[in-house]
DOLOTOR-971182 format. One record per residue (C-alpha): x, y, z; residue in three letters. Coordinates in steps of 0.25 Angstrom, whole numbers, padded with zeros to 4 digits, always signed. Each point is the difference from the previous one (the first is absolute). Layout:
XYZALA...
# end
This chain:
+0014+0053+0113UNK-0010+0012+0006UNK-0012-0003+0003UNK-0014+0007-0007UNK+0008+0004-0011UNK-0007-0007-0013UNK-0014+0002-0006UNK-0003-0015+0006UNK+0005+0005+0013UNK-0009+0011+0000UNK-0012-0010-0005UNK+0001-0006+0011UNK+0000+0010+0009UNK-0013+0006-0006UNK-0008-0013+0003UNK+0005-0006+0014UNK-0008-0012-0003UNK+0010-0005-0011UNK+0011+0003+0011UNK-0009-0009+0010UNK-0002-0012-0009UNK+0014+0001-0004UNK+0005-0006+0014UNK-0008-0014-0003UNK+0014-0001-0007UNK+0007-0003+0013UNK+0013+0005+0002UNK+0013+0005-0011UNK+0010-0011-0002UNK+0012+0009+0003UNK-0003+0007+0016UNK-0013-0007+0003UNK-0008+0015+0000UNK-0016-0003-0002UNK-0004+0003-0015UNK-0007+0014+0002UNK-0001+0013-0008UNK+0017+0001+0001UNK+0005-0013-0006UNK-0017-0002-0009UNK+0008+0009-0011UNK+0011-0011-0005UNK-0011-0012+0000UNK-0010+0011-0008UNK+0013+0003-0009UNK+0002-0015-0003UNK-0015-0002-0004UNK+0001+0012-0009UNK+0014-0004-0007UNK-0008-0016-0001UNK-0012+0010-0008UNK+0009+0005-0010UNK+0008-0013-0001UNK-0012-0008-0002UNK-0006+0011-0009UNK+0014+0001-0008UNK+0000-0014-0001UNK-0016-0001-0007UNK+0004+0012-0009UNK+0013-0006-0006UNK-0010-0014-0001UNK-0010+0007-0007UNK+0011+0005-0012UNK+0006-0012-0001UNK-0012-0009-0001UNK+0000+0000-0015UNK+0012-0007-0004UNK-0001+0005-0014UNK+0001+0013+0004UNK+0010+0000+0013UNK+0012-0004-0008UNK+0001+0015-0006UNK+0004+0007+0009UNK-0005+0014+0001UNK+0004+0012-0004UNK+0003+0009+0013UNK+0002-0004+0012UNK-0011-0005+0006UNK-0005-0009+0012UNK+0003-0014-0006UNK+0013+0005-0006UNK+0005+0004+0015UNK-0003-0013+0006UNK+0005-0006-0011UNK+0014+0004+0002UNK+0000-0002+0016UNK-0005-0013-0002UNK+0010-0005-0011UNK+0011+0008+0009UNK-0002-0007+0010UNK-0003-0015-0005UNK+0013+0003-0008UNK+0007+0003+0013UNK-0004-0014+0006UNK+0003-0006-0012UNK+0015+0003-0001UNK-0001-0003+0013UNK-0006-0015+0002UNK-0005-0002-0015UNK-0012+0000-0008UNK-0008-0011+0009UNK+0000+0005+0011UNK-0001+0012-0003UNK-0012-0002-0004UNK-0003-0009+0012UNK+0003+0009+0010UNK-0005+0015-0008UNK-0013+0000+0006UNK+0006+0005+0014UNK+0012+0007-0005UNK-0008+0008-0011UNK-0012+0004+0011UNK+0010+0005+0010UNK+0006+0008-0010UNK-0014+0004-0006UNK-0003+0003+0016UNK+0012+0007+0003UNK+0001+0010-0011UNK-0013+0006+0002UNK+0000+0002+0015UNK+0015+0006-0003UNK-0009+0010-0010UNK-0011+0002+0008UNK+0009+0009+0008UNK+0003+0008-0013UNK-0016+0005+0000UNK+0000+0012+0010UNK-0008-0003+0014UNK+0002-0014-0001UNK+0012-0009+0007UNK+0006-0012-0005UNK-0005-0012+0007UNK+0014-0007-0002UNK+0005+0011+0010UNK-0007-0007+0013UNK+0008-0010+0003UNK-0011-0010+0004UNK-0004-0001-0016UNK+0015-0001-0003UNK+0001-0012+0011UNK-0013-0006-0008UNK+0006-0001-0012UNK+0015-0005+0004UNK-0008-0009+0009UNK-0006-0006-0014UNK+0013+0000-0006UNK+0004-0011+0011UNK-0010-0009+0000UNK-0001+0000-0014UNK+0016-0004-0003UNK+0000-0009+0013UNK-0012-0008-0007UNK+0004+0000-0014UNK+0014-0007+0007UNK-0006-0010+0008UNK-0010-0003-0012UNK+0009-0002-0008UNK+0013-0006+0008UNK-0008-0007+0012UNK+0008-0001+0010UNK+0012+0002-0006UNK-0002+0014+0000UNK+0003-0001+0015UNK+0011-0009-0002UNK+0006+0010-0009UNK-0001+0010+0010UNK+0010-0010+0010UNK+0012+0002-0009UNK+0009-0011-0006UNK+0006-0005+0012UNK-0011-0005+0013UNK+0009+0008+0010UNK-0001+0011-0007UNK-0014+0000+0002UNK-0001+0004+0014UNK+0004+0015-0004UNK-0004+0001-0014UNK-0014-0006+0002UNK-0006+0012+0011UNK+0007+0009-0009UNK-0008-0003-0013UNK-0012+0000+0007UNK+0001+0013+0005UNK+0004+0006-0013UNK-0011-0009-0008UNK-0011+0005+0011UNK+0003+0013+0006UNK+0013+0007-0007UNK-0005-0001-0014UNK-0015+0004+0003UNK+0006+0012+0009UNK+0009+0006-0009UNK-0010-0001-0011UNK-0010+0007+0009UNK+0009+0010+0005UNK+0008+0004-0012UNK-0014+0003-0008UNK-0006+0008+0012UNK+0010+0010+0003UNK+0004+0003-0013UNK-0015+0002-0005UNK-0002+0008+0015UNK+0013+0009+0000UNK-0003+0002-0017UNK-0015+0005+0004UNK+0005+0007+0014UNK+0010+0009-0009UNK-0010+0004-0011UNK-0011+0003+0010UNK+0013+0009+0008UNK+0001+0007-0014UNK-0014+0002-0002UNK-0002+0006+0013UNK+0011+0012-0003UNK-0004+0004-0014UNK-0011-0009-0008UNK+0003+0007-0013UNK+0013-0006-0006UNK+0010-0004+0011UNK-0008-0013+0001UNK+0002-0005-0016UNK+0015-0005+0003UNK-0005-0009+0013UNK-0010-0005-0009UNK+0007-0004-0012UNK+0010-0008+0010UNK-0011-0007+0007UNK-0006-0005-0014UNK+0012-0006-0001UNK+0001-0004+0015UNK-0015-0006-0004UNK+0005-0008-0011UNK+0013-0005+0006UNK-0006-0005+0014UNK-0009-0010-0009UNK+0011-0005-0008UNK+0009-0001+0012UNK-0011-0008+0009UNK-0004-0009-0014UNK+0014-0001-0001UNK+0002-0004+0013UNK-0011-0011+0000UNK+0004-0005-0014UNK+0015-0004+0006UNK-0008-0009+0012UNK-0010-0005-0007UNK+0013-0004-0010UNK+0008-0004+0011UNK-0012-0009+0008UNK-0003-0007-0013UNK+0014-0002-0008UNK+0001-0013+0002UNK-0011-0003-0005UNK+0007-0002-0015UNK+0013-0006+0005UNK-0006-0012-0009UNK-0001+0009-0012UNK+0016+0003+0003UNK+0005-0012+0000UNK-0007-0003-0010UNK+0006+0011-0009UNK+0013-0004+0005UNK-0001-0015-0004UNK-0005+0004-0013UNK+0010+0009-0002UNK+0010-0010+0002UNK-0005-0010-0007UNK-0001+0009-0012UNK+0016+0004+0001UNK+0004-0015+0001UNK-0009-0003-0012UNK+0008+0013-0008UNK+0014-0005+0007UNK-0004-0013-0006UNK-0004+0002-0014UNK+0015+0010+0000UNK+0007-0012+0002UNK-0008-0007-0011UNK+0002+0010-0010UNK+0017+0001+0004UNK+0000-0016-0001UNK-0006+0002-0013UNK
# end
């Protein structure tokens, strides 16, 4: 994305010390350039999209604290209505996906991301600002989570059998199949999720700042209405995305349950086969 093109680029461009005590940060994860005034803009973006998270967050709290009351819902949409309805969206996605208990287990990561995700998408919606979701190093934080998170929920919950699932059914096999799935469980998947959330964000950004730049009056409203959408679908996408792993990582996980059901099931159909008998001997 340009550089020195948001209010927060400009702020600290106006106070050079902020830009100096910016590069105790090191270096960016993606090309290792030293944090300074070009890449201080994303990490000040970040803090600003965790203020209005954590903010949002307090101010849903406080409607909801009287039990009483938050069970009515209110009249026009407002604050706690629109979290409402991301937050059921998207813990009825996982639910369909790997059921209600762990979806509830597992909500707390998903839900934030997608909390996370869809106001840094927005935040690029507000003139003179840029979406921190268009640099890739913040993208690459977050897909970065996403794999450590589902990698961990599988071996907590498999032990090592989550790396003997990775071998295949057959021990020669093993050999090819093994390198593979690590490299999709450790690189591929965090990458892609990176990646697919960056350039679109980027190019969706890129082109409305293009149409602004040519006429600012009206040409710009059809860029915007497709980057709301852009905004919205992105999240869903990466939530999505991270729902099928953490399913995928953890699935074995009510293989008990299964046969359970399935024993159950057929001890249920031997019992009505059996009492038919009954009835016909009769």
């Amino acid at each position: 994305m340009p550089e020195h093109t948001s209010f927060l680029s400009y702020l600290v461009a106006m106070f050079p010390a902020l830009g100096q005590n910016m590069r105790n940060f090191g270096e960016t994860f993606v090309g290792h350039h030293p944090v300074g005034e070009h890449q201080a803009e994303p990490i000040l973006a970040v803090i600003l999209v965790i203020a209005i998270c954590v903010g949002i967050a307090f101010a849903a709290k406080g409607k909801i604290a009287d039990y009483d009351k938050s069970v009515i819902p209110d009249e026009k949409l407002s604050l706690r209505t629109l979290l409402e309805v991301v937050v059921s969206y998207f813990y009825g996605m996982m639910r369909d996906m790997m059921g209600p208990e762990r979806a509830k287990r597992y909500f707390p990561i998903v839900g934030t991301s997608a909390i996370f995700i869809l106001v840094s998408n927005f935040l690029g919606m507000v003139p003179g600002f840029l979406p921190p979701t268009s640099n890739l190093n913040v993208t690459a934080a977050c897909g970065l989570i996403i794999c450590v998170a589902f990698n961990y929920y599988g071996v907590k919950e498999n032990g090592l059998g989550y790396f003997k699932h990775m071998m295949g059914p057959i021990l020669p096999l093993a050999i090819l199949i093994f390198p593979l799935e690590l490299l999709t469980m450790f690189v591929i998947r965090p990458v892609t999720l990176a990646l697919r959330l960056m350039l679109n964000i980027a190019v969706d950004h890129l082109l409305a700042s293009i149409m602004v730049a040519i006429f600012a009056l009206f040409l710009p409203i059809p860029i915007m209405i497709l980057g709301t959408l852009v905004a919205a679908v992105q999240a869903l996408v990466f939530c999505l995305l991270a729902s099928i792993y953490i399913t995928l990582a953890t699935e074995h996980e009510d293989h008990g349950d299964g046969h359970g059901a399935e024993a159950h099931a057929h001890d249920d159909h031997g019992k009505k086969k059996e009492l038919g008998a009954k009835k016909a001997h009769a």
